[in-house]
Structure formats: structure tokens, C-alpha cells
PDB file of the backbone (N, CA, C, O) and the ligand in Angstrom, with CONECT records:
HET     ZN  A 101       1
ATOM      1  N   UNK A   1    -115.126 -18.374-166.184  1.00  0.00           N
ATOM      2  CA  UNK A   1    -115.797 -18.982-167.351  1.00  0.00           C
ATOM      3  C   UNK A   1    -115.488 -18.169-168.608  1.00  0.00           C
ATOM      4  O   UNK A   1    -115.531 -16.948-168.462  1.00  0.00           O
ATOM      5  N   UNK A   2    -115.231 -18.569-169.628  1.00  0.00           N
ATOM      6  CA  UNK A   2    -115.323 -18.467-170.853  1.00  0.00           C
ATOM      7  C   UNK A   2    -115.816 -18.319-171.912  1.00  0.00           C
ATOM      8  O   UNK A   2    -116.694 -17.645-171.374  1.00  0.00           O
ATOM      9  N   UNK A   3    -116.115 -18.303-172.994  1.00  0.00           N
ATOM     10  CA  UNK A   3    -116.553 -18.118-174.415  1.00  0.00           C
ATOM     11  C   UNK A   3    -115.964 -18.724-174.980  1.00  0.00           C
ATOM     12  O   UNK A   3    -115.104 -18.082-175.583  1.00  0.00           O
ATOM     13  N   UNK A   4    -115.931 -20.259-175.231  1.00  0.00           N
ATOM     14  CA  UNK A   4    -115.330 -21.060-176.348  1.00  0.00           C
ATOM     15  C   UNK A   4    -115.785 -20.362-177.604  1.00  0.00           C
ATOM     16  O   UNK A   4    -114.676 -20.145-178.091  1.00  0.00           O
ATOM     17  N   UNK A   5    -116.648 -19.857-178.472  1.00  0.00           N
ATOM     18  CA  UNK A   5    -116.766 -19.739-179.487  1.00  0.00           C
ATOM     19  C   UNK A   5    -116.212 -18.407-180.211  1.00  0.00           C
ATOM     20  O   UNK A   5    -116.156 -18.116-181.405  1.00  0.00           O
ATOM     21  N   UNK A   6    -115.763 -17.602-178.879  1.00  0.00           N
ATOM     22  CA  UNK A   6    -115.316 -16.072-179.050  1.00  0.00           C
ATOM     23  C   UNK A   6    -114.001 -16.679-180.288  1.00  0.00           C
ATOM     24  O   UNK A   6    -114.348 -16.377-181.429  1.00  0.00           O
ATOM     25  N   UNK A   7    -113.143 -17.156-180.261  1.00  0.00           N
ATOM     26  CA  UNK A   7    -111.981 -17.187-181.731  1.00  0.00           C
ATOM     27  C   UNK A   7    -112.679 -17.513-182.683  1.00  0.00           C
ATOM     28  O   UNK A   7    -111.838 -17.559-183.581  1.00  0.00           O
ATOM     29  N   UNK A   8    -113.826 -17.829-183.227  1.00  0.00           N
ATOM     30  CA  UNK A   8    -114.408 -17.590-184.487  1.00  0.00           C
ATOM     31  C   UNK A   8    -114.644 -16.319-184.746  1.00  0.00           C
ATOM     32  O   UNK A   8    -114.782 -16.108-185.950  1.00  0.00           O
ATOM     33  N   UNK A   9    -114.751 -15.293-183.991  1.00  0.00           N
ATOM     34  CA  UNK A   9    -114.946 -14.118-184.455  1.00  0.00           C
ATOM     35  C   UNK A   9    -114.474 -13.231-184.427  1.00  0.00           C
ATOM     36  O   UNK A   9    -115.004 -12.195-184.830  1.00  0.00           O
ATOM     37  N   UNK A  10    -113.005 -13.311-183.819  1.00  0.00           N
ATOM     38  CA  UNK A  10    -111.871 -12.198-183.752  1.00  0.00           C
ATOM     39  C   UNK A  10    -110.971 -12.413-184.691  1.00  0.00           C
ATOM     40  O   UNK A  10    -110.281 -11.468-185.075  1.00  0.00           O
ATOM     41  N   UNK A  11    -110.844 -13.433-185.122  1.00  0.00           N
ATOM     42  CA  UNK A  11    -110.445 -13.632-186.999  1.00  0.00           C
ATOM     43  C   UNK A  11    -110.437 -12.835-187.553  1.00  0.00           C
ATOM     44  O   UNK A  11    -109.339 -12.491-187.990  1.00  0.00           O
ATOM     45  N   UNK A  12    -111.710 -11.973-187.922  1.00  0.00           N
ATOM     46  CA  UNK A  12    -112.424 -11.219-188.738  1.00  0.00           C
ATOM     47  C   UNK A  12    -111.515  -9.755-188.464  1.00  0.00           C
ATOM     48  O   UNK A  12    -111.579  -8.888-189.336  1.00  0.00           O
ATOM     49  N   UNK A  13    -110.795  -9.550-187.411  1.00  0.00           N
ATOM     50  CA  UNK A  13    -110.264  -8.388-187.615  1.00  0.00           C
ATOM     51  C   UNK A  13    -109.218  -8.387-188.310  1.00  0.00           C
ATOM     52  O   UNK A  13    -108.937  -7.345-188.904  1.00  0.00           O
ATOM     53  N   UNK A  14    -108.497  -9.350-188.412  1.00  0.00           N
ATOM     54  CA  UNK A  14    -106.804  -8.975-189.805  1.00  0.00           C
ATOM     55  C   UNK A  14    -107.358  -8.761-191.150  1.00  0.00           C
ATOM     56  O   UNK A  14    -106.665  -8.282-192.048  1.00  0.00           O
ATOM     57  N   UNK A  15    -108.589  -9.101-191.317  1.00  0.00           N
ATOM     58  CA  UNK A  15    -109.218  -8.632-192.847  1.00  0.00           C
ATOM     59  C   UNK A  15    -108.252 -10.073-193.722  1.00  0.00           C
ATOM     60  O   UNK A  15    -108.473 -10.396-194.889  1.00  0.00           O
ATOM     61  N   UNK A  16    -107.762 -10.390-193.296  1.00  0.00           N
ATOM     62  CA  UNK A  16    -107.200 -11.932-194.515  1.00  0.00           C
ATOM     63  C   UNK A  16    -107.641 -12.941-194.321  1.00  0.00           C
ATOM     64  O   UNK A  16    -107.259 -13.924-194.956  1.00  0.00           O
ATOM     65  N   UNK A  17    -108.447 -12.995-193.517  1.00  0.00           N
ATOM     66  CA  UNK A  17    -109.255 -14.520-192.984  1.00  0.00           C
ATOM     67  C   UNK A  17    -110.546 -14.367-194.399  1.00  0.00           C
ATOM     68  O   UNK A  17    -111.340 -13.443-194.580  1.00  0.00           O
ATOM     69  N   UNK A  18    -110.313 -15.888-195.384  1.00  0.00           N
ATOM     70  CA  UNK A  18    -111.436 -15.973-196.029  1.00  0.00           C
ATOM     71  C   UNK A  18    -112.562 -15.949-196.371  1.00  0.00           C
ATOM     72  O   UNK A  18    -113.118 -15.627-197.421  1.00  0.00           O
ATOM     73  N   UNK A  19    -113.153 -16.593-194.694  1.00  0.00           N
ATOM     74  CA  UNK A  19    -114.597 -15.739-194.380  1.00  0.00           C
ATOM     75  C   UNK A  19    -115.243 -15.175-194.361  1.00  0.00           C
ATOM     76  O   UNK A  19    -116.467 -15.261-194.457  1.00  0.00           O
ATOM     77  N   UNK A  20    -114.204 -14.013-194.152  1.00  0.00           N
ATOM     78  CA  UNK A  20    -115.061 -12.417-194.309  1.00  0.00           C
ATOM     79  C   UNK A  20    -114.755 -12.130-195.662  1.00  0.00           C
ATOM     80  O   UNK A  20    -114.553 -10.921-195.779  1.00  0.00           O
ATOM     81  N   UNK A  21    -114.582 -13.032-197.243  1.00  0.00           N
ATOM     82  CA  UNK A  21    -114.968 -12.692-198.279  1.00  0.00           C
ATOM     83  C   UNK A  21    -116.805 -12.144-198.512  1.00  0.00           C
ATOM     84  O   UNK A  21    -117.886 -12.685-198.277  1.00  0.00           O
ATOM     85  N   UNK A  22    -116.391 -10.844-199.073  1.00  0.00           N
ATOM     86  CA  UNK A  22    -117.754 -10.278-199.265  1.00  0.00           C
ATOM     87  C   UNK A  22    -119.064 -10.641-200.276  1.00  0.00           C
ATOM     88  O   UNK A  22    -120.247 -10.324-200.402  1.00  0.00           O
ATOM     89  N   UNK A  23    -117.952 -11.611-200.978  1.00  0.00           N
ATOM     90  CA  UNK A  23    -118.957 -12.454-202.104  1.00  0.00           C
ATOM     91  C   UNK A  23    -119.748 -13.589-201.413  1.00  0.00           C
ATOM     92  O   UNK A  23    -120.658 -14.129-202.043  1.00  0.00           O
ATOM     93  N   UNK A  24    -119.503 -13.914-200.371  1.00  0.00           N
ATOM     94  CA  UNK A  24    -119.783 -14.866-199.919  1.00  0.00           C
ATOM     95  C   UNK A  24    -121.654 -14.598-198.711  1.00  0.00           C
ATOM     96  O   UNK A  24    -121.622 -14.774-197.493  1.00  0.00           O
ATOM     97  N   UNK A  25    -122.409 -14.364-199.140  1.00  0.00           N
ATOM     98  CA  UNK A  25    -123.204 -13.983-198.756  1.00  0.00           C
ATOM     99  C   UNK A  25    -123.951 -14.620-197.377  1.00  0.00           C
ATOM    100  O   UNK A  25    -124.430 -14.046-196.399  1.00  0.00           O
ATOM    101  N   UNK A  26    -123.847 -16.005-197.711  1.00  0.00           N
ATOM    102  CA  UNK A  26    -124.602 -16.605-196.609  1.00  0.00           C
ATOM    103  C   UNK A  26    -123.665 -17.790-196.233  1.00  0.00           C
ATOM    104  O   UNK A  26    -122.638 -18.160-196.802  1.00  0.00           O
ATOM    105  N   UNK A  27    -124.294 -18.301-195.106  1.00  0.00           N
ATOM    106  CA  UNK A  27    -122.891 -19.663-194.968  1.00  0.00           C
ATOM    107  C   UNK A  27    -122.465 -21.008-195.295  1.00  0.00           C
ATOM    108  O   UNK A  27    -123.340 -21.794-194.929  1.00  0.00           O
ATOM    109  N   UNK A  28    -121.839 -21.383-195.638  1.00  0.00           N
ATOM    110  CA  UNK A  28    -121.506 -22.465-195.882  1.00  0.00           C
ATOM    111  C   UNK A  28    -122.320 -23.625-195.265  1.00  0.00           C
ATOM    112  O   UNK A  28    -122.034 -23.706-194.070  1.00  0.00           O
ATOM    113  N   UNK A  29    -123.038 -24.358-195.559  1.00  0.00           N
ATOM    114  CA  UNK A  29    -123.350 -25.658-195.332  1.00  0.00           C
ATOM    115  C   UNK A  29    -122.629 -26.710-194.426  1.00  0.00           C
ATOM    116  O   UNK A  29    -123.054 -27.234-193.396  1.00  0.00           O
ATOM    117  N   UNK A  30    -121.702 -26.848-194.921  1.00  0.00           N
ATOM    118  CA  UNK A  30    -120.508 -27.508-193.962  1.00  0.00           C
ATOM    119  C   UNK A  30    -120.166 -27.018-192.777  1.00  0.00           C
ATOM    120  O   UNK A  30    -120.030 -27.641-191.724  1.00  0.00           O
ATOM    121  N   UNK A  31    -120.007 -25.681-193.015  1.00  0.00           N
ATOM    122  CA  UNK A  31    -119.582 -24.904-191.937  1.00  0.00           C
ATOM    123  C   UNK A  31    -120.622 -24.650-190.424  1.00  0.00           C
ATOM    124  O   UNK A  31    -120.458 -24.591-189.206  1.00  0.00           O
ATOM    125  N   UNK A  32    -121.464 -24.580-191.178  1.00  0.00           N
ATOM    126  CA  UNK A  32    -122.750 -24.626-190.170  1.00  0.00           C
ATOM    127  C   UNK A  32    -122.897 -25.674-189.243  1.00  0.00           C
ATOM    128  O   UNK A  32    -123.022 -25.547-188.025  1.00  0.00           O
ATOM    129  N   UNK A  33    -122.869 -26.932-190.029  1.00  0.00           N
ATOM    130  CA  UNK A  33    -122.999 -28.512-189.313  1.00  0.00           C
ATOM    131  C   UNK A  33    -121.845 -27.871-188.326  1.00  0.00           C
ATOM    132  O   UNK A  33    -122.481 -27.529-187.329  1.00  0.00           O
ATOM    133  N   UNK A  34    -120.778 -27.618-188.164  1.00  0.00           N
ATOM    134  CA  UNK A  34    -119.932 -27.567-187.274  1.00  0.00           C
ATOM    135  C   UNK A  34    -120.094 -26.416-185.892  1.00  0.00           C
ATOM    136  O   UNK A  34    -119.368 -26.294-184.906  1.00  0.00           O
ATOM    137  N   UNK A  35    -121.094 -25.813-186.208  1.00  0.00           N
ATOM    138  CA  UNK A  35    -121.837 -24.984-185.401  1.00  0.00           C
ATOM    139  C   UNK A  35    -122.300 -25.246-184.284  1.00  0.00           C
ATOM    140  O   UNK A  35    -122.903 -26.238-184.694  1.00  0.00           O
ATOM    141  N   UNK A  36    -122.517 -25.228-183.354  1.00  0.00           N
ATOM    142  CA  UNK A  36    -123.737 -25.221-181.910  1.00  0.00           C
ATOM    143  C   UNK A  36    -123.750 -24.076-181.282  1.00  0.00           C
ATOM    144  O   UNK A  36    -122.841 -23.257-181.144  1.00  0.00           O
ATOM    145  N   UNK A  37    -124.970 -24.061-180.860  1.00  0.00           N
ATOM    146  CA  UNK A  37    -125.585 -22.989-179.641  1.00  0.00           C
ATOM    147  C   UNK A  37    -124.778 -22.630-178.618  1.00  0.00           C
ATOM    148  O   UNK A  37    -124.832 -23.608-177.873  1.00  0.00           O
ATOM    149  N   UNK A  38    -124.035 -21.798-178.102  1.00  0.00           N
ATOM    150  CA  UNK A  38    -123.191 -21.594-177.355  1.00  0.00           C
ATOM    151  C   UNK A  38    -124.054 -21.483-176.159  1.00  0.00           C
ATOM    152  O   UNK A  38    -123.622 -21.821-175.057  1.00  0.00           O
ATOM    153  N   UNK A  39    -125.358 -20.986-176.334  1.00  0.00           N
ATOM    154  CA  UNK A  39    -126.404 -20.995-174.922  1.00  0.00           C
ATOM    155  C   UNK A  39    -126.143 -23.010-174.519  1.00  0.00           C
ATOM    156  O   UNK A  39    -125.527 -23.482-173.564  1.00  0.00           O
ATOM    157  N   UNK A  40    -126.876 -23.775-175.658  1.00  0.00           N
ATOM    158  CA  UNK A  40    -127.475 -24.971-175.119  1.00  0.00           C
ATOM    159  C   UNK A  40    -126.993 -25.901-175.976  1.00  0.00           C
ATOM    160  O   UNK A  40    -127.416 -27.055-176.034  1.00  0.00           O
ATOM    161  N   UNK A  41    -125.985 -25.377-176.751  1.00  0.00           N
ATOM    162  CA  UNK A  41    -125.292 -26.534-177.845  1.00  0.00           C
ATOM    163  C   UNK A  41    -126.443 -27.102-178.550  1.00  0.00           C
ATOM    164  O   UNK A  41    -126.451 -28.320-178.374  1.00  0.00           O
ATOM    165  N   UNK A  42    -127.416 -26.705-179.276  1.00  0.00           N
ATOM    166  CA  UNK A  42    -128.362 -27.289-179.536  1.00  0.00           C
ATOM    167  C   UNK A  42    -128.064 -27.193-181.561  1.00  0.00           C
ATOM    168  O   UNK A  42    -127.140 -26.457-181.907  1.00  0.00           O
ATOM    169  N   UNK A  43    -128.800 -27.879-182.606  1.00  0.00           N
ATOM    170  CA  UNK A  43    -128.467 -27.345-183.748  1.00  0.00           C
ATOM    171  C   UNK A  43    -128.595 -26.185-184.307  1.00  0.00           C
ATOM    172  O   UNK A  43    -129.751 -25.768-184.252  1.00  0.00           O
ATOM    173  N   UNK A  44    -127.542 -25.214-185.043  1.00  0.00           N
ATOM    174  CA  UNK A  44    -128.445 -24.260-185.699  1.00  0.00           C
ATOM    175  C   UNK A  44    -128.803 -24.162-187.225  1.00  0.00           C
ATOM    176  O   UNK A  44    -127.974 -24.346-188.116  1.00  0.00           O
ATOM    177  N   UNK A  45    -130.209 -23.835-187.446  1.00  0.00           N
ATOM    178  CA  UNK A  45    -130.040 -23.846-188.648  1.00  0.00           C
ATOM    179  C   UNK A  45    -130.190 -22.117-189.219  1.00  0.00           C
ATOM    180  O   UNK A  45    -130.194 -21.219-188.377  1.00  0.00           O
ATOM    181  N   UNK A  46    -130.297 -21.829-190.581  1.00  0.00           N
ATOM    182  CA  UNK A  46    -130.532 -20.640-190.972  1.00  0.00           C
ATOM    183  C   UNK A  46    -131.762 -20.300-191.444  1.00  0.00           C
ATOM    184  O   UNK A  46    -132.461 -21.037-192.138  1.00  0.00           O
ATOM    185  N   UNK A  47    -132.108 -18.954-191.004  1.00  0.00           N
ATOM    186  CA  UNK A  47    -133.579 -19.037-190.821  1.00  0.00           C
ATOM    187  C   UNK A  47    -133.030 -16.860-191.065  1.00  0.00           C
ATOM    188  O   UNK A  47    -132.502 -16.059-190.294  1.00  0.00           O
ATOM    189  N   UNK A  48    -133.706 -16.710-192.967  1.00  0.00           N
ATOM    190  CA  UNK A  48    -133.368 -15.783-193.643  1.00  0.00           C
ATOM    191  C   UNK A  48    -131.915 -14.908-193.434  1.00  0.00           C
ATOM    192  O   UNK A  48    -131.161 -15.165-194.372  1.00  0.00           O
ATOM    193  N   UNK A  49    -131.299 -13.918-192.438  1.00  0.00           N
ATOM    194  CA  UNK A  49    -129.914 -13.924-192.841  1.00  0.00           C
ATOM    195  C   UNK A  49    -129.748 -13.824-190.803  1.00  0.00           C
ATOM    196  O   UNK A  49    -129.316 -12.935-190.069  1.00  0.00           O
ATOM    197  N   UNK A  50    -130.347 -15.232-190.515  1.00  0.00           N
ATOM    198  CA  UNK A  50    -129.926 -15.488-188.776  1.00  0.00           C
ATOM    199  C   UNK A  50    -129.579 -16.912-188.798  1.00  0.00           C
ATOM    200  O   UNK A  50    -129.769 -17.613-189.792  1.00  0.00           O
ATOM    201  N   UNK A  51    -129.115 -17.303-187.796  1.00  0.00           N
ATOM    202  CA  UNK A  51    -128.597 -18.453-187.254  1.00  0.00           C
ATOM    203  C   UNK A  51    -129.450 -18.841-186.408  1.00  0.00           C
ATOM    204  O   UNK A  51    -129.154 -18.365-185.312  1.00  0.00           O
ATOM    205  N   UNK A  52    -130.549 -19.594-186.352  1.00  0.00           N
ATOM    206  CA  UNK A  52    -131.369 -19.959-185.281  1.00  0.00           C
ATOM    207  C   UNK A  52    -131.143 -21.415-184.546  1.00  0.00           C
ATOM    208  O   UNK A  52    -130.965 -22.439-185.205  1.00  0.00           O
ATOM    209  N   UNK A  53    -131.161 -21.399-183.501  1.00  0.00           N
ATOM    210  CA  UNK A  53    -130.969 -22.340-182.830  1.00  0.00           C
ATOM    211  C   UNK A  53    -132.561 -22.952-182.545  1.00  0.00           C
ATOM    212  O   UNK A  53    -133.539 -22.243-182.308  1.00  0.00           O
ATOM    213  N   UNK A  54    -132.558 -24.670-182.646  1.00  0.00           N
ATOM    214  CA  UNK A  54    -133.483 -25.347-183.019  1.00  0.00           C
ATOM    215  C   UNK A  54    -134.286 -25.798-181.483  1.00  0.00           C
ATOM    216  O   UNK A  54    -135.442 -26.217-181.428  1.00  0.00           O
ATOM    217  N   UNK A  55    -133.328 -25.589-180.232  1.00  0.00           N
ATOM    218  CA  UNK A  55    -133.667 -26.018-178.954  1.00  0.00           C
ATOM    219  C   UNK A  55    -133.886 -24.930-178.572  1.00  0.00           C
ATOM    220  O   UNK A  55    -135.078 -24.726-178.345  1.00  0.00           O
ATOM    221  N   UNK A  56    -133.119 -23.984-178.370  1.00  0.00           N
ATOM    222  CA  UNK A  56    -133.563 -22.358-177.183  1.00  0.00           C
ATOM    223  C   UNK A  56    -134.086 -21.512-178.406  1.00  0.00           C
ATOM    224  O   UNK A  56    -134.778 -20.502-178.277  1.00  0.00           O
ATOM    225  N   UNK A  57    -133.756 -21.938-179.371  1.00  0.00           N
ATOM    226  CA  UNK A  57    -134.745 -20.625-180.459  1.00  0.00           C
ATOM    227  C   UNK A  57    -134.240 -19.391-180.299  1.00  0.00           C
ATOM    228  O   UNK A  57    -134.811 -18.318-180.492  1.00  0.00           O
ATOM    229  N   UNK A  58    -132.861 -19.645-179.843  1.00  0.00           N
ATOM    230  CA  UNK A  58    -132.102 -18.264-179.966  1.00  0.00           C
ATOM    231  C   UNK A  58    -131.964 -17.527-181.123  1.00  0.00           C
ATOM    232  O   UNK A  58    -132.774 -17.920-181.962  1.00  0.00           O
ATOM    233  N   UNK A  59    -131.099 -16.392-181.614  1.00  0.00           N
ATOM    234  CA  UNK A  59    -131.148 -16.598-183.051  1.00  0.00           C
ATOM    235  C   UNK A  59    -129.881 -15.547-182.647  1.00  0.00           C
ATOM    236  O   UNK A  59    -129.679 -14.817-181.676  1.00  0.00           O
ATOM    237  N   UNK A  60    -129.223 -15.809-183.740  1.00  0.00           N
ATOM    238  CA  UNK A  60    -127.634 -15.274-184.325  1.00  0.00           C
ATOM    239  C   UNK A  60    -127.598 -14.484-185.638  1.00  0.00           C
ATOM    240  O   UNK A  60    -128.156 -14.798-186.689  1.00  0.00           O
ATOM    241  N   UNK A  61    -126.808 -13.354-185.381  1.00  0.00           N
ATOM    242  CA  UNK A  61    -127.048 -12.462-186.425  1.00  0.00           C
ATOM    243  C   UNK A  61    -125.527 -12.783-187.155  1.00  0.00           C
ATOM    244  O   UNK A  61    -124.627 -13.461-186.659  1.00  0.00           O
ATOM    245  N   UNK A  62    -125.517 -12.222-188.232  1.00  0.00           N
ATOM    246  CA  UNK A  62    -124.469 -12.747-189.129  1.00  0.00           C
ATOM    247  C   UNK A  62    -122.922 -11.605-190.235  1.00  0.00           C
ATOM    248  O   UNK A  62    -122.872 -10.942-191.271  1.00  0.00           O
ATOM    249  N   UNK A  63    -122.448 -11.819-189.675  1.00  0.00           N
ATOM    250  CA  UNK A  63    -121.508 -10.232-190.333  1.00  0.00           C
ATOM    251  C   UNK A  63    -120.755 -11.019-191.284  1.00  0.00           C
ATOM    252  O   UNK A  63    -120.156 -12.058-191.006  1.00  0.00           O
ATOM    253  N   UNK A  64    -120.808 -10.542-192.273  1.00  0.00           N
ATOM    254  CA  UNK A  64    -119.991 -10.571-193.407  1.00  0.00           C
ATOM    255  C   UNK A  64    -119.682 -11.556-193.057  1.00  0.00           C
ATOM    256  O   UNK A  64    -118.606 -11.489-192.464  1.00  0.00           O
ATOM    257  N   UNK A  65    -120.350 -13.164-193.146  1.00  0.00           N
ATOM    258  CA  UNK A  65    -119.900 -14.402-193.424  1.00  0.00           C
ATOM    259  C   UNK A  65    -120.224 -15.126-192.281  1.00  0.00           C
ATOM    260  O   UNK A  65    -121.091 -16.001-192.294  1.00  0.00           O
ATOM    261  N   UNK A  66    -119.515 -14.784-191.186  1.00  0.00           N
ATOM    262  CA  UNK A  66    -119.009 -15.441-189.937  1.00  0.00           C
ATOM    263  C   UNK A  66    -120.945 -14.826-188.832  1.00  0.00           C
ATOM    264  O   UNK A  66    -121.635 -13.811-188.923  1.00  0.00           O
ATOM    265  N   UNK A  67    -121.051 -15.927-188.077  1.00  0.00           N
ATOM    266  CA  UNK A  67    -122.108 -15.928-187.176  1.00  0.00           C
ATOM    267  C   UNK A  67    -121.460 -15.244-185.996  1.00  0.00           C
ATOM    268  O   UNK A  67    -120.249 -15.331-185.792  1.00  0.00           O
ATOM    269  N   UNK A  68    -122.068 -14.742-185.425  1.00  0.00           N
ATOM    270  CA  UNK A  68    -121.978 -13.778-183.887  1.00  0.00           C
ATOM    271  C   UNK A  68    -122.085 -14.491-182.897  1.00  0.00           C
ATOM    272  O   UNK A  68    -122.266 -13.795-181.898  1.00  0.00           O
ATOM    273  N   UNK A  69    -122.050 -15.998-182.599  1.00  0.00           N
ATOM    274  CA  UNK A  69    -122.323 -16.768-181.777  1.00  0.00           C
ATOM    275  C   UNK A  69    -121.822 -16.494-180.161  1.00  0.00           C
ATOM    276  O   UNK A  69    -121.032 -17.241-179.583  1.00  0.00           O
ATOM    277  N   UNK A  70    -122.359 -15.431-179.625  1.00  0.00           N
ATOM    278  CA  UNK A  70    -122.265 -14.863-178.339  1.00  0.00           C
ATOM    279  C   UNK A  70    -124.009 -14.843-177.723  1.00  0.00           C
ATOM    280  O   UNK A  70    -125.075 -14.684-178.317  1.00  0.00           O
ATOM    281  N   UNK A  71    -123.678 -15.080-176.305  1.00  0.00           N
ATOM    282  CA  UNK A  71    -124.994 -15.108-175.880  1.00  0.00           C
ATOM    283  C   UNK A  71    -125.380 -14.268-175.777  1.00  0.00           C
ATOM    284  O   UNK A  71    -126.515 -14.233-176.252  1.00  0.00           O
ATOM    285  N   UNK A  72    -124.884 -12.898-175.129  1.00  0.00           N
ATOM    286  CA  UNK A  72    -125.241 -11.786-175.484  1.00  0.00           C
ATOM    287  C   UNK A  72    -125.343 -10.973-176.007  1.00  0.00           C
ATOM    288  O   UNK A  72    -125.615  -9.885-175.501  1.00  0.00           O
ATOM    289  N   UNK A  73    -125.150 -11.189-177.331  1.00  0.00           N
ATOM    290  CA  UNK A  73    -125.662 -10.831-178.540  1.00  0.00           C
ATOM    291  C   UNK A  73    -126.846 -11.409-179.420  1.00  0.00           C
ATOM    292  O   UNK A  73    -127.261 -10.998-180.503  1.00  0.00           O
ATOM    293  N   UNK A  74    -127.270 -12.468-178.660  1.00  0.00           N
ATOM    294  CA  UNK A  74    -128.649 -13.207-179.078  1.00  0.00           C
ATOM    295  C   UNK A  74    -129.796 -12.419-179.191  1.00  0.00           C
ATOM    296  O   UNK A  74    -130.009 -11.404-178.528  1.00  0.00           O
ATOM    297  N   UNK A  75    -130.590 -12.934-180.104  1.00  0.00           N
ATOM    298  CA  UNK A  75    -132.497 -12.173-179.919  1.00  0.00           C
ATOM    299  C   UNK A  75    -132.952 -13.328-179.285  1.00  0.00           C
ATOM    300  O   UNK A  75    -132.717 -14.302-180.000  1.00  0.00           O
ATOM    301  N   UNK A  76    -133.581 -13.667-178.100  1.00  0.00           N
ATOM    302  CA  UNK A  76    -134.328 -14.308-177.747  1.00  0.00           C
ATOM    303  C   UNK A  76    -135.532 -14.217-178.008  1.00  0.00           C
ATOM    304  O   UNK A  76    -136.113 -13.151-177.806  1.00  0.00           O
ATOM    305  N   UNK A  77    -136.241 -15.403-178.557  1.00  0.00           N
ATOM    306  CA  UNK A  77    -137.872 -15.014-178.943  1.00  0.00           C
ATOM    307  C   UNK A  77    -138.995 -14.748-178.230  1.00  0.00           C
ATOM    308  O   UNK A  77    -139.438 -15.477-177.343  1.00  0.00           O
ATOM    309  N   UNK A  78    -139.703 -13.210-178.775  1.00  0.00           N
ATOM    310  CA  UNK A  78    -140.687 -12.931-177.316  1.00  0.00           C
ATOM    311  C   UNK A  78    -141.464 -13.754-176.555  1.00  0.00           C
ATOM    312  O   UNK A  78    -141.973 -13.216-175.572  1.00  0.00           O
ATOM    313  N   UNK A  79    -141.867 -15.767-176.871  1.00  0.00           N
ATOM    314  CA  UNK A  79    -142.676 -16.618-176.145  1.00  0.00           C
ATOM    315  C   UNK A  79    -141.428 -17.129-175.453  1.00  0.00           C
ATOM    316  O   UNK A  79    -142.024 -18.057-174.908  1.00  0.00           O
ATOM    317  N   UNK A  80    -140.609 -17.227-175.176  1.00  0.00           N
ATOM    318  CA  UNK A  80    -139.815 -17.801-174.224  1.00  0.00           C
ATOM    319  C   UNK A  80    -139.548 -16.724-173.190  1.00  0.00           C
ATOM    320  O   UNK A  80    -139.172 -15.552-173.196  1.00  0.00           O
ATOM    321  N   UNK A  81    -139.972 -17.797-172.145  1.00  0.00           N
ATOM    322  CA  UNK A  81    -139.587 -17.313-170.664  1.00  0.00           C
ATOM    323  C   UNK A  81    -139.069 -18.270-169.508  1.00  0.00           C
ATOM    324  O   UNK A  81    -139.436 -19.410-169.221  1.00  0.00           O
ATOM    325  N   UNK A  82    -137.948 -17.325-168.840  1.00  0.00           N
ATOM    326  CA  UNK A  82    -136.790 -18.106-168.255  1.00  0.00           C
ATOM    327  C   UNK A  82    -137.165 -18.209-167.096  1.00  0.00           C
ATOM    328  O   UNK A  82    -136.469 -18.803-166.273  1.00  0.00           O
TER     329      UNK A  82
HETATM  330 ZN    ZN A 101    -129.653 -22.912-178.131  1.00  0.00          ZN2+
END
């Protein structure tokens, strides 16, 4: 098994990928819609400088532009239990 979403974020290492422009503070709108939960594919929206997912209430932290969308790198919220 895999990590489909892992090539959104190894970009970020040649430093020429646009994304990781530093002016760019939070994310794109557009870009987001194209987003899902890599846990549950569910929507995410932004919720202060995280990526929260609207079904598992995961939440995604955010580096210089680009979302961390790895599961194990998630905060799961302390009322959910698996
Ligand atoms: Zn989710």
C-alpha cells in the first residue's frame, strides 16, 4: 500500500516549485477544493493555519504553503475514539 498524496509534498524539496513561495501564507482556495482526507477522503476545510478534515476531524498542519496530508502526521481530536 501506498500514499497517493505523498508527491504533493516532495516537490517542496527542489525549492522551485511555486508553492513553497513564502509570500504566500495560507492556501489557495482552488487548491484546497482539490484536496481530500487521505485517512477518509472526506472534505477539508481550513480551520486557523490547519487543514481539517470535516468527516474524521483529522487536522493537517501546513509548511510553507503546501498541506502535510499524511496520516501519520495527523492530530487526531482528543473525543474521537477508534
Ligand atoms: Zn478524514
Amino acid at each position: 500500500m501506498t500514499i497517493r498524496s505523498y508527491g504533493i509534498i516532495h516537490r517542496k524539496e527542489d525549492g522551485a516549485c511555486p508553492m513553497a513561495d513564502a509570500t504566500r501564507p495560507i492556501i489557495d482556495p482552488e487548491f484546497l477544493a482539490l484536496l481530500a482526507c487521505p485517512a477518509c477522503h472526506g472534505e477539508l476545510e481550513l480551520r486557523d493555519d490547519r487543514l481539517a478534515c470535516v468527516r474524521c476531524r483529522r487536522r493537517y498542519r501546513i509548511e510553507d504553503g503546501i498541506p502535510i496530508l499524511l496520516i501519520d502526521e495527523a492530530e487526531l481530536p482528543p473525543e474521537v475514539r477508534s
